[in-house]
C-alpha positions as YAML, in Angstrom:
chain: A
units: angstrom
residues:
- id: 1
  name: UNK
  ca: [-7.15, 4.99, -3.87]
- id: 2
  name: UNK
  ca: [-4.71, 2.56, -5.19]
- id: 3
  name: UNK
  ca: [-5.77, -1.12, -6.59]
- id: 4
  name: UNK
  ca: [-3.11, -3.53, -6.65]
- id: 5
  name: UNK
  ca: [-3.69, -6.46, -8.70]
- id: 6
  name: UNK
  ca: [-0.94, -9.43, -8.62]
- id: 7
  name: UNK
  ca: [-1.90, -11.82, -11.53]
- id: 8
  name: UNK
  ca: [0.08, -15.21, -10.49]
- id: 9
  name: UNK
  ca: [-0.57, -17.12, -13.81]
- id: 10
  name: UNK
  ca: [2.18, -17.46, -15.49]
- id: 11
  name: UNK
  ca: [-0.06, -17.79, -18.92]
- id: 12
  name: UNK
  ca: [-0.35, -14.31, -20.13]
- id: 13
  name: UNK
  ca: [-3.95, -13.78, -21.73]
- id: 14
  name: UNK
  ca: [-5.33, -16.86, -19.68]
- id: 15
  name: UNK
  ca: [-8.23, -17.07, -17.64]
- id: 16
  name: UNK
  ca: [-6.60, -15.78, -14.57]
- id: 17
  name: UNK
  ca: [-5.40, -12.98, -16.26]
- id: 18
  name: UNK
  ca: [-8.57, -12.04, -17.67]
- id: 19
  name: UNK
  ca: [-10.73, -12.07, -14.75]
- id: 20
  name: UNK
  ca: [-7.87, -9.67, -13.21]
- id: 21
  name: UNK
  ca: [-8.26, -7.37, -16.09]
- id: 22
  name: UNK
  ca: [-11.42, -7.52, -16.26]
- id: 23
  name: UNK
  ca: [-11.79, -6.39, -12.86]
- id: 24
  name: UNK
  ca: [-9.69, -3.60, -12.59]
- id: 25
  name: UNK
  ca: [-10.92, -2.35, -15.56]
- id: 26
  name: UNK
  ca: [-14.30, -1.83, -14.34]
- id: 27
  name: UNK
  ca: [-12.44, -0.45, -10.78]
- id: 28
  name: UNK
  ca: [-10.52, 2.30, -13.26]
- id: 29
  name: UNK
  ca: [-13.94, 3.61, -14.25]
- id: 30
  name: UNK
  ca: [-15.64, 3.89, -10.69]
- id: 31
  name: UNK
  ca: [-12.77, 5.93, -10.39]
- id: 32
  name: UNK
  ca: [-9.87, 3.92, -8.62]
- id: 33
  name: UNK
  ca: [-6.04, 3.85, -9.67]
- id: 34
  name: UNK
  ca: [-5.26, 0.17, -10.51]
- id: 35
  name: UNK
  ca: [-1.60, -1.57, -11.63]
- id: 36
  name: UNK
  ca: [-0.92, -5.09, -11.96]
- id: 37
  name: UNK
  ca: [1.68, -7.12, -11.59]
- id: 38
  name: UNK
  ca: [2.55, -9.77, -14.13]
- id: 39
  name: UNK
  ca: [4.07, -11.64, -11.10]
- id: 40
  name: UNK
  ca: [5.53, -14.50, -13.38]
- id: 41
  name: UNK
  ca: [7.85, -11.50, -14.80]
- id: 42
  name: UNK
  ca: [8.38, -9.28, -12.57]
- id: 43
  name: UNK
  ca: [11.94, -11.06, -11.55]
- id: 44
  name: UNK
  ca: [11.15, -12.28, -7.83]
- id: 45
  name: UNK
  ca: [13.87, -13.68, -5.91]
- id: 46
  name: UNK
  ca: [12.36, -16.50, -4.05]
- id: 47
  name: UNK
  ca: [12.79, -16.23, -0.11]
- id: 48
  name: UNK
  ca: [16.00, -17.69, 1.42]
- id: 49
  name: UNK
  ca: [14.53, -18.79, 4.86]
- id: 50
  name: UNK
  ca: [17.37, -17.52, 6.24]
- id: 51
  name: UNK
  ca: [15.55, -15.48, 9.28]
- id: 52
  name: UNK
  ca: [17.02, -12.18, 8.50]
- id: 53
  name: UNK
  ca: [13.63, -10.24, 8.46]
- id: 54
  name: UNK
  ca: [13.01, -11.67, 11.37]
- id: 55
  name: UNK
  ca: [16.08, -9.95, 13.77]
- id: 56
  name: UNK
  ca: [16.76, -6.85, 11.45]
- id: 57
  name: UNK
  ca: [13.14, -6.03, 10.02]
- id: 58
  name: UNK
  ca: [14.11, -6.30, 6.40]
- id: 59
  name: UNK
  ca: [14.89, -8.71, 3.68]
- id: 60
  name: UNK
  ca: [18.05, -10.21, 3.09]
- id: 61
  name: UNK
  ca: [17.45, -9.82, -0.43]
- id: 62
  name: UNK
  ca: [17.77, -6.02, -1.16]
- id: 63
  name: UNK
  ca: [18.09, -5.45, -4.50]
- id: 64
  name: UNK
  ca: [15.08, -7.45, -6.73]
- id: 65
  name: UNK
  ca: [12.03, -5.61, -7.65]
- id: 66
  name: UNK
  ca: [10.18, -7.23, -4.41]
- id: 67
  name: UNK
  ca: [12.49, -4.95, -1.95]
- id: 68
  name: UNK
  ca: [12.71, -2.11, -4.60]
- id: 69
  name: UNK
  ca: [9.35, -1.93, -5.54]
- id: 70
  name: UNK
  ca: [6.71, -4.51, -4.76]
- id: 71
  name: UNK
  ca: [7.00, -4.00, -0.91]
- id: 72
  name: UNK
  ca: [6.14, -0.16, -1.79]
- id: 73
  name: UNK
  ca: [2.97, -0.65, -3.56]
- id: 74
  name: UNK
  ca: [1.61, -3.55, -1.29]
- id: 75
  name: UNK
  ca: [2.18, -0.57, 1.21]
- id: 76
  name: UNK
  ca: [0.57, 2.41, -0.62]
- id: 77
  name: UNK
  ca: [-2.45, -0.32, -2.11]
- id: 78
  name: UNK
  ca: [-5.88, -0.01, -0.45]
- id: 79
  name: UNK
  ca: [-7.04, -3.28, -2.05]
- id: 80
  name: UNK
  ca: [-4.45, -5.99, -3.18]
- id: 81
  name: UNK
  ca: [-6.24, -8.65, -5.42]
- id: 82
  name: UNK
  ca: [-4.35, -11.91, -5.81]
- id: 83
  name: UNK
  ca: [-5.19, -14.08, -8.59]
- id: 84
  name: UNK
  ca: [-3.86, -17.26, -9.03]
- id: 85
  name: UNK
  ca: [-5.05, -20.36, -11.30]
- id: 86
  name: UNK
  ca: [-5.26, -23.71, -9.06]
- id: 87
  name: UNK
  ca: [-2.42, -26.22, -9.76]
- id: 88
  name: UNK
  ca: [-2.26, -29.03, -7.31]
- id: 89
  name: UNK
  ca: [-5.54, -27.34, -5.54]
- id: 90
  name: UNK
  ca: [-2.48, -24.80, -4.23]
- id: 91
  name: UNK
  ca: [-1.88, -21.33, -5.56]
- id: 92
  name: UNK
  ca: [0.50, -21.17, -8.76]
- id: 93
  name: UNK
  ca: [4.92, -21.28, -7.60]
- id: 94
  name: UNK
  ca: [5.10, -17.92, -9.18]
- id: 95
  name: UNK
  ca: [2.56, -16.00, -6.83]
- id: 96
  name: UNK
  ca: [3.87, -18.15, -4.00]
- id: 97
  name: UNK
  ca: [7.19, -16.48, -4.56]
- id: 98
  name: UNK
  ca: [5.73, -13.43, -3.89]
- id: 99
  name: UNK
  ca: [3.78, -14.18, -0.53]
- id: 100
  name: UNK
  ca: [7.14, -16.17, 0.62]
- id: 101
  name: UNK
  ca: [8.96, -12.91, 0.31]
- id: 102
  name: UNK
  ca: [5.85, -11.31, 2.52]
- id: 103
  name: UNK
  ca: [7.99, -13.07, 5.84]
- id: 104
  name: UNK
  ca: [9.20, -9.43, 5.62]
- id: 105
  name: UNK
  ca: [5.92, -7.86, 5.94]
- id: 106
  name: UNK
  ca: [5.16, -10.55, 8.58]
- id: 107
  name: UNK
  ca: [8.24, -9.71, 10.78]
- id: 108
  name: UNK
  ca: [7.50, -6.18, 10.93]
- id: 109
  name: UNK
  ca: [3.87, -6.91, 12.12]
- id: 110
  name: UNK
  ca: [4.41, -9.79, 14.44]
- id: 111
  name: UNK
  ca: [7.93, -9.30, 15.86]
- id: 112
  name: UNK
  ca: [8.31, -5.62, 15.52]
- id: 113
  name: UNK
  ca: [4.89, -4.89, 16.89]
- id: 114
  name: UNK
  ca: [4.38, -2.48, 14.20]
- id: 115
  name: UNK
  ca: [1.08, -1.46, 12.12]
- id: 116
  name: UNK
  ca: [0.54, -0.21, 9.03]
- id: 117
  name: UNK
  ca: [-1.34, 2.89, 8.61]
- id: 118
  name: UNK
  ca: [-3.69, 1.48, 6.06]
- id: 119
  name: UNK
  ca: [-4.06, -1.74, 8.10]
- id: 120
  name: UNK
  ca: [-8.02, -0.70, 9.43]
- id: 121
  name: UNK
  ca: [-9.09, -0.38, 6.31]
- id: 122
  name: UNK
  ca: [-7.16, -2.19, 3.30]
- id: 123
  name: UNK
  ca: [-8.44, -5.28, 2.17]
- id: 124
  name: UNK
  ca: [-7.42, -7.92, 0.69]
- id: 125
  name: UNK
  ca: [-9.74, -9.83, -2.18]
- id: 126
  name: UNK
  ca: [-8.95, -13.53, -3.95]
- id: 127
  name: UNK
  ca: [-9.74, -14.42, -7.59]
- id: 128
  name: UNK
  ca: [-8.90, -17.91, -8.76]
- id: 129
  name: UNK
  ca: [-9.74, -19.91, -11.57]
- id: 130
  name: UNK
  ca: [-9.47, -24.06, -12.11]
- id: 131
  name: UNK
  ca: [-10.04, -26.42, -14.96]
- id: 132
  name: UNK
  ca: [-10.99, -29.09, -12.33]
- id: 133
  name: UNK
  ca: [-13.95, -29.07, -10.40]
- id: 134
  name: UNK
  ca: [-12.88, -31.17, -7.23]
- id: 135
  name: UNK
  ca: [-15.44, -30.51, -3.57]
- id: 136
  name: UNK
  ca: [-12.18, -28.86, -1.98]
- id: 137
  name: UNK
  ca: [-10.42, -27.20, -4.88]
- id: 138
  name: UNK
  ca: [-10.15, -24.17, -3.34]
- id: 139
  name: UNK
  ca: [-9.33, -24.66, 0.25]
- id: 140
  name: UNK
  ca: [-5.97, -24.39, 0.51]
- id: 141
  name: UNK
  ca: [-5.76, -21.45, -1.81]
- id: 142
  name: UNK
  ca: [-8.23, -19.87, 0.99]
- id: 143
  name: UNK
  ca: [-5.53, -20.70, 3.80]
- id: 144
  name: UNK
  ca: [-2.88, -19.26, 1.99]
- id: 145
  name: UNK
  ca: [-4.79, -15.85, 1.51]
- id: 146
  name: UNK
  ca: [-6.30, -15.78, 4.28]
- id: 147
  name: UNK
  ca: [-2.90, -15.52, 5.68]
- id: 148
  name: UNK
  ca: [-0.76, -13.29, 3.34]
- id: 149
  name: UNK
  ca: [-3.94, -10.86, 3.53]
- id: 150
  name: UNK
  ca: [-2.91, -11.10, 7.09]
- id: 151
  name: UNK
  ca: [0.96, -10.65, 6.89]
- id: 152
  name: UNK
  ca: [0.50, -7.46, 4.43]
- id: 153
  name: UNK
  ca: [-2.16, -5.95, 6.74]
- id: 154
  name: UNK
  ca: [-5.26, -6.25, 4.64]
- id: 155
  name: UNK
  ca: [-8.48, -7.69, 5.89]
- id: 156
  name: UNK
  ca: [-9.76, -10.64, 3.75]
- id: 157
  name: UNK
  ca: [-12.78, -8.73, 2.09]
- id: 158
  name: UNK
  ca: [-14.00, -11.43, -0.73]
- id: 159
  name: UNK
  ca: [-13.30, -14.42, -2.97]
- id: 160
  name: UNK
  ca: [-14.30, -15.34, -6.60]
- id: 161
  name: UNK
  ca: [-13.91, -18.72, -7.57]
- id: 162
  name: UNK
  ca: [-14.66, -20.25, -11.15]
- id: 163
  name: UNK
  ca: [-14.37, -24.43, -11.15]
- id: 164
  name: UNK
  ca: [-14.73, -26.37, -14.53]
- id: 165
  name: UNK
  ca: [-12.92, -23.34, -16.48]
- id: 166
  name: UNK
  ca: [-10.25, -24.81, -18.72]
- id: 167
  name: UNK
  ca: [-9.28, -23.70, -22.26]
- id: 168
  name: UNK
  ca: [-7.98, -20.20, -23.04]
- id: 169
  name: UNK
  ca: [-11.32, -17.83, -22.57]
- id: 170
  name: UNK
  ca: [-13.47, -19.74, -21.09]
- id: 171
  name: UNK
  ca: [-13.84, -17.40, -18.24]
- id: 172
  name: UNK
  ca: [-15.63, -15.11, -20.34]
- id: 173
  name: UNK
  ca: [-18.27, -17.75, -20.95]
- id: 174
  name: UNK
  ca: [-19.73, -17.60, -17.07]
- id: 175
  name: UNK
  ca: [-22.68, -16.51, -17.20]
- id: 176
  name: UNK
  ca: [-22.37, -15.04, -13.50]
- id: 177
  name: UNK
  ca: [-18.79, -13.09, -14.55]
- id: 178
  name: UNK
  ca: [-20.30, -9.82, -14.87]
- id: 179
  name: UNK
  ca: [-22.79, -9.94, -12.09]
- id: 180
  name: UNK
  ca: [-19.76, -10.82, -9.48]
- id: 181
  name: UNK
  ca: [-17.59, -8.22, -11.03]
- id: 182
  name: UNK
  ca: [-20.06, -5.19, -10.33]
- id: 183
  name: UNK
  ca: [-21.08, -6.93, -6.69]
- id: 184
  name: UNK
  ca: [-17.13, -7.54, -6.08]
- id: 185
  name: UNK
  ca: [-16.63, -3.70, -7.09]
- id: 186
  name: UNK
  ca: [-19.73, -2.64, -4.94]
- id: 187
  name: UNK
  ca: [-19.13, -4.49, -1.83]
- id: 188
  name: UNK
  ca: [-15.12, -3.57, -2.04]
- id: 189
  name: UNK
  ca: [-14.11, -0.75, -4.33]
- id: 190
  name: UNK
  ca: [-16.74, 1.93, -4.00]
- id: 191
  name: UNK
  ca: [-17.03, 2.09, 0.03]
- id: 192
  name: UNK
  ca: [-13.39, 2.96, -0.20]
- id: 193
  name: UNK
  ca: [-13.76, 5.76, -2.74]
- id: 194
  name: UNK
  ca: [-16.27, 7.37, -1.07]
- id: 195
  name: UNK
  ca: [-14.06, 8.91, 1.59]
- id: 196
  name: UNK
  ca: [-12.65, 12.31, 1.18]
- id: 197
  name: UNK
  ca: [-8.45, 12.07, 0.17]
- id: 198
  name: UNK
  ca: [-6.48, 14.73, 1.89]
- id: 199
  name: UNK
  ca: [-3.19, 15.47, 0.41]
- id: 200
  name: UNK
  ca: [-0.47, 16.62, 3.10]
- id: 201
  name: UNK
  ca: [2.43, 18.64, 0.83]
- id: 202
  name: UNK
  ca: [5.56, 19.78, 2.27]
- id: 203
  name: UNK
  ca: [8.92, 20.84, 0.91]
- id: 204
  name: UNK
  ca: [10.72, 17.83, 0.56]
- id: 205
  name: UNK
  ca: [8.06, 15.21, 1.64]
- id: 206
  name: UNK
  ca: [10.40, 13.70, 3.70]
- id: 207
  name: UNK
  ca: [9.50, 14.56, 7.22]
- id: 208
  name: UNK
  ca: [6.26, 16.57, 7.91]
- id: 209
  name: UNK
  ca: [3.71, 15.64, 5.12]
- id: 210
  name: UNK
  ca: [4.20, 12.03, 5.63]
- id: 211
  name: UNK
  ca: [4.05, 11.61, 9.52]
- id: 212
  name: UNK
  ca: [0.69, 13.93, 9.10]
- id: 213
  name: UNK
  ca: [-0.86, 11.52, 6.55]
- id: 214
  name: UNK
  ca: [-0.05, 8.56, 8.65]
- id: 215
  name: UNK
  ca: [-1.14, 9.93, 11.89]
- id: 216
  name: UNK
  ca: [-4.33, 10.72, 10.21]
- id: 217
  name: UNK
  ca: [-4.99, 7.46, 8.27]
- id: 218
  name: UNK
  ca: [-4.49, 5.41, 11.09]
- id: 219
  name: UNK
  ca: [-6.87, 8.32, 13.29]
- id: 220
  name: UNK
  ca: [-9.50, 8.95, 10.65]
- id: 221
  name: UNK
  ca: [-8.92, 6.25, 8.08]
- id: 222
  name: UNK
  ca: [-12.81, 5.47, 8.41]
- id: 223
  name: UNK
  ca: [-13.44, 8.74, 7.12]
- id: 224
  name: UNK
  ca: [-10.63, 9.82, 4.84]
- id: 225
  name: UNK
  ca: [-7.69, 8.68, 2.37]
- id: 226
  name: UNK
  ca: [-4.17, 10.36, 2.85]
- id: 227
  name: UNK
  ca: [-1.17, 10.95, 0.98]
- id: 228
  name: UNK
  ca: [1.39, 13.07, 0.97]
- id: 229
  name: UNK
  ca: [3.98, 14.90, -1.31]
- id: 230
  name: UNK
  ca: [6.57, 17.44, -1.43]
- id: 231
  name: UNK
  ca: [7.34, 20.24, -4.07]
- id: 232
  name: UNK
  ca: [11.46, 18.79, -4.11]
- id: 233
  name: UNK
  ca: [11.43, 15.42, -2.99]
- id: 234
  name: UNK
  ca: [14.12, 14.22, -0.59]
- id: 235
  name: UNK
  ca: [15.91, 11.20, -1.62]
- id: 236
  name: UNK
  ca: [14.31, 9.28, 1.20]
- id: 237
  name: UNK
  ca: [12.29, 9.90, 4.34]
- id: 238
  name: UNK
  ca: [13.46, 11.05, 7.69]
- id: 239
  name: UNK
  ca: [15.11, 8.11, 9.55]
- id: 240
  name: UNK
  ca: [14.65, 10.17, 13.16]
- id: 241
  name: UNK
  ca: [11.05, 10.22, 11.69]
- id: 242
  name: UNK
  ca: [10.65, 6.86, 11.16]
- id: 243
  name: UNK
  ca: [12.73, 5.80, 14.45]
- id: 244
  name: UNK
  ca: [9.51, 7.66, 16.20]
- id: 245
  name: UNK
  ca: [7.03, 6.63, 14.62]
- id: 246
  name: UNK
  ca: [8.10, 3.21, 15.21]
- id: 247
  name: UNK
  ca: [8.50, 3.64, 18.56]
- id: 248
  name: UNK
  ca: [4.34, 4.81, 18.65]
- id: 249
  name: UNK
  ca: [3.73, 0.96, 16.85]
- id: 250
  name: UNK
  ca: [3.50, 2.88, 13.32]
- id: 251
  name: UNK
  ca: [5.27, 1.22, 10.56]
- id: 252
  name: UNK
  ca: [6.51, 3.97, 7.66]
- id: 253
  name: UNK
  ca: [9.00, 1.34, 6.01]
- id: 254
  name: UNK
  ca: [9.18, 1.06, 2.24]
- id: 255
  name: UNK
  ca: [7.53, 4.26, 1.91]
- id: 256
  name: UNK
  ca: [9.78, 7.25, -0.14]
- id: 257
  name: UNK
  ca: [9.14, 10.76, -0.71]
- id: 258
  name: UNK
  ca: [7.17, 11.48, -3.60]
- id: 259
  name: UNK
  ca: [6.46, 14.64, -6.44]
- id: 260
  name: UNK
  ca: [3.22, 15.70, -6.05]
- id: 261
  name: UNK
  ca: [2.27, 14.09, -9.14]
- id: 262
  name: UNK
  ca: [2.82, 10.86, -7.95]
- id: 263
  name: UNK
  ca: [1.13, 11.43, -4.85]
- id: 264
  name: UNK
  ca: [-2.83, 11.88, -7.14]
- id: 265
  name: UNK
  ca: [-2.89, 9.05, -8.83]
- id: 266
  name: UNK
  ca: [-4.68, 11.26, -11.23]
- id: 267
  name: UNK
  ca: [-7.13, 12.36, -8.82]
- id: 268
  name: UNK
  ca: [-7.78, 15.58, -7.49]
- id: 269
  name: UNK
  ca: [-8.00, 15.66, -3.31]
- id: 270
  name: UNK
  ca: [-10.68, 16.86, -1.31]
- id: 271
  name: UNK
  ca: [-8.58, 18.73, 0.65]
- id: 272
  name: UNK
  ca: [-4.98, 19.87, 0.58]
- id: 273
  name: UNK
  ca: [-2.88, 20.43, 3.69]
- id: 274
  name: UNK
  ca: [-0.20, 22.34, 2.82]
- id: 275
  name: UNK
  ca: [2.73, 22.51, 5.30]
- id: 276
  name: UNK
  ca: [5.36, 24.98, 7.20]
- id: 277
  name: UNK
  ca: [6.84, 27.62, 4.58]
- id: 278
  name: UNK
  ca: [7.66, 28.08, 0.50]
- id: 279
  name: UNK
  ca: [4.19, 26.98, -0.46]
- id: 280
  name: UNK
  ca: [1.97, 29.86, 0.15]
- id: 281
  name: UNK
  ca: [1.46, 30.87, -3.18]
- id: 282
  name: UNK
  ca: [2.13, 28.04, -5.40]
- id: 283
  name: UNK
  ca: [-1.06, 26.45, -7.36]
- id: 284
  name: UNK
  ca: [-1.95, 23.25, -5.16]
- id: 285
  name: UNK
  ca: [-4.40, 20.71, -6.46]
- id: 286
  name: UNK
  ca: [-7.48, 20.12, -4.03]
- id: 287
  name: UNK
  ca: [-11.02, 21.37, -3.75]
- id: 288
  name: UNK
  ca: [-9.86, 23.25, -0.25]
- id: 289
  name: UNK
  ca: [-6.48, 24.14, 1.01]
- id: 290
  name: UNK
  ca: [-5.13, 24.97, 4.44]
- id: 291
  name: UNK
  ca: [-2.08, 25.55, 5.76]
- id: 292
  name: UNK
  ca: [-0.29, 24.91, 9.05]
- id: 293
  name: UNK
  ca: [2.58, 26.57, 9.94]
- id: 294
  name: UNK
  ca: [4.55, 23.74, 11.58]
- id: 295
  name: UNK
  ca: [8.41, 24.86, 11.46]
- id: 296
  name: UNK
  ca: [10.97, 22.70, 10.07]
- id: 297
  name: UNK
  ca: [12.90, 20.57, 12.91]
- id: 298
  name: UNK
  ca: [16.38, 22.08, 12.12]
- id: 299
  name: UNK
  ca: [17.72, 19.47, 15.13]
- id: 300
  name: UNK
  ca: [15.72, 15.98, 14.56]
- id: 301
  name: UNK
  ca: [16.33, 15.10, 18.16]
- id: 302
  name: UNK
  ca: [14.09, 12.51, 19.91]
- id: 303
  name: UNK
  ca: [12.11, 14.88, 21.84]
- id: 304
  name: UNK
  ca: [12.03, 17.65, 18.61]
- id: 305
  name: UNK
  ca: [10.51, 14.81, 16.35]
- id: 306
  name: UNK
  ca: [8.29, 13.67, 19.19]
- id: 307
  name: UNK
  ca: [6.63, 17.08, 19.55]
- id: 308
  name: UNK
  ca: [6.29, 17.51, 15.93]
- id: 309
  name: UNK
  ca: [3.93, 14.66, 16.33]
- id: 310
  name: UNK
  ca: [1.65, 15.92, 19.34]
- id: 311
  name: UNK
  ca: [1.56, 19.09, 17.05]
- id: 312
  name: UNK
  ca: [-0.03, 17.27, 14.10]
- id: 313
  name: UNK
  ca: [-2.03, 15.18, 16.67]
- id: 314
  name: UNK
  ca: [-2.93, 18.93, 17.89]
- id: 315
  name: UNK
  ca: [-3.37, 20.25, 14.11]
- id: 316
  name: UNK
  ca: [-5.86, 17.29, 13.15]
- id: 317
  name: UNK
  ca: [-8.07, 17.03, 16.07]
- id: 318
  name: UNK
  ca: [-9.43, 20.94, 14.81]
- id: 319
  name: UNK
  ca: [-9.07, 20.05, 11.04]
- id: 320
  name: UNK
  ca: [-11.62, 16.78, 11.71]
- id: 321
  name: UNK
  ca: [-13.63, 18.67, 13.59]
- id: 322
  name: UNK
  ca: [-14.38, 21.08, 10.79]
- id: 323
  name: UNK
  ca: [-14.09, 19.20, 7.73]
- id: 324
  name: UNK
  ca: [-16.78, 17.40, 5.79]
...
């Protein structure tokens, strides 16, 4: 599983920043993948309000690192942590760059009618840190994550909130820090890692492997943790693919193929998948492998890519049934 932590102070070493790191550090040993995002540096464009998400389904702004990258991993994260010092009892301008941008994400959900595959079970978790120690300090913060949570499909899981916390490393001085670290990490991180992670592989990862691992997230995401990768990735994923899935309310934008590398996180699955032909006897990471001999669609028609679906609908239904 995939951490993503966004650290919106723009103080680098801070409090904020700590309490981020010190997080994710203790998620890296129960055995999650974690990245953050130094969102003061990461180059944001700040939203336009212009509207264009809203009638084409995509930002106006295509070529900053929140189109090119950022919308990826809030896609492929299982937990998204915002952190964000309080300045004006509001969440700092650089982090609110970010969530502006999420109008995107929004769009896609509310206009679009489409759902992410992760949405049932990512969650969304709220660290913030203030020097003041005001009765509301942190309700507006709350709003505003309550409702990106929302717009990136993540249910609001948890909050930890430190008032009276002022020069540089005072956060470490809490007396409670450690104690709402490990319950933070128990009540969020480790239900998540205890599903099993199936790993769907095909050729070039851009057709096949990922409509299987998003049919079965949003199926079985209670139960398991998908991926999926290909042995030659294709420079992006089928659009016919992605036309159907959209049309069955699944959302598979900024998703790409990946190497299989990529795809583990430096894990090892429970179970690998691997599918239609070329991959037979290649070393595949997993504990168990299968394979399913689903053809490649040679004509990505409409009704070719919708039976490709019913087959891995077909294909999953006896793979649940037997695995553990």
């Amino acid at each position: 599983m995939l951490i993503l932590g966004l650290q919106g102070s723009p103080r680098k070493g801070g409090n904020t920043d700590t309490l981020l790191a010190a997080f994710l550090e203790k998620a890296g040993q129960a055995g999650a993948a974690v990245k953050t995002i130094q969102v003061a540096r990461a180059g944001i464009v700040p939203c336009k309000g212009c509207g264009y998400c809203e009638t084409h389904g995509t930002c106006v702004i295509a070529d900053d690192p929140m189109s090119m990258e950022l919308f990826g991993l809030l896609r492929q994260a299982d937990l998204v942590v915002a952190a964000t010092p309080v300045y004006f009892y509001g969440i700092s301008a650089q982090l609110k760059v970010l969530i502006d941008r999420c109008q995107t994400l929004w769009s896609r959900k509310y206009i679009y009618k489409l759902k992410d595959p992760l949405a049932a079970t990512r969650k969304g978790v709220l660290f913030s840190v203030a020097a003041s120690e005001g009765r509301q300090l942190f309700d507006g913060i709350h709003l505003t994550a309550k409702y990106f949570f929302d717009a990136i499909d993540a249910q609001f899981s948890h909050a930890l909130t430190y008032r009276g916390v002022e020069s540089k490393g005072a956060i470490r001085r809490q007396e409670s820090l450690a104690a709402d670290i490990d319950g933070t990490i128990q009540k969020t991180v480790l239900p998540l890692l205890r599903r099993k992670t199936v790993l769907f592989i095909s050729p070039t990862g851009a057709c096949r492997a990922p409509m299987a691992a998003a049919v079965a997230q949003g199926r079985f995401g209670d139960r398991i943790r998908t991926g999926y990768a290909a042995l030659r990735p294709a420079s992006e994923l089928s659009a016919a693919m992605i036309l159907s899935m959209q049309q069955a309310g699944v959302d598979m934008g900024y998703r790409t193929p990946q190497a299989i590398e990529q795809a583990l996180k430096g894990s090892t699955p429970d179970l690998t998948v691997a599918i239609g032909n070329g991959i037979d006897n290649l070393p595949l990471p997993g504990k168990q492998t299968v394979k399913w001999p689903l053809p490649e669609l040679l004509s990505p028609d409409e009704a070719a890519i919708d039976g490709l679906r019913l087959a891995i609908e077909t294909q999953l239904d006896a793979l649940m049934e037997t695995f553990e």
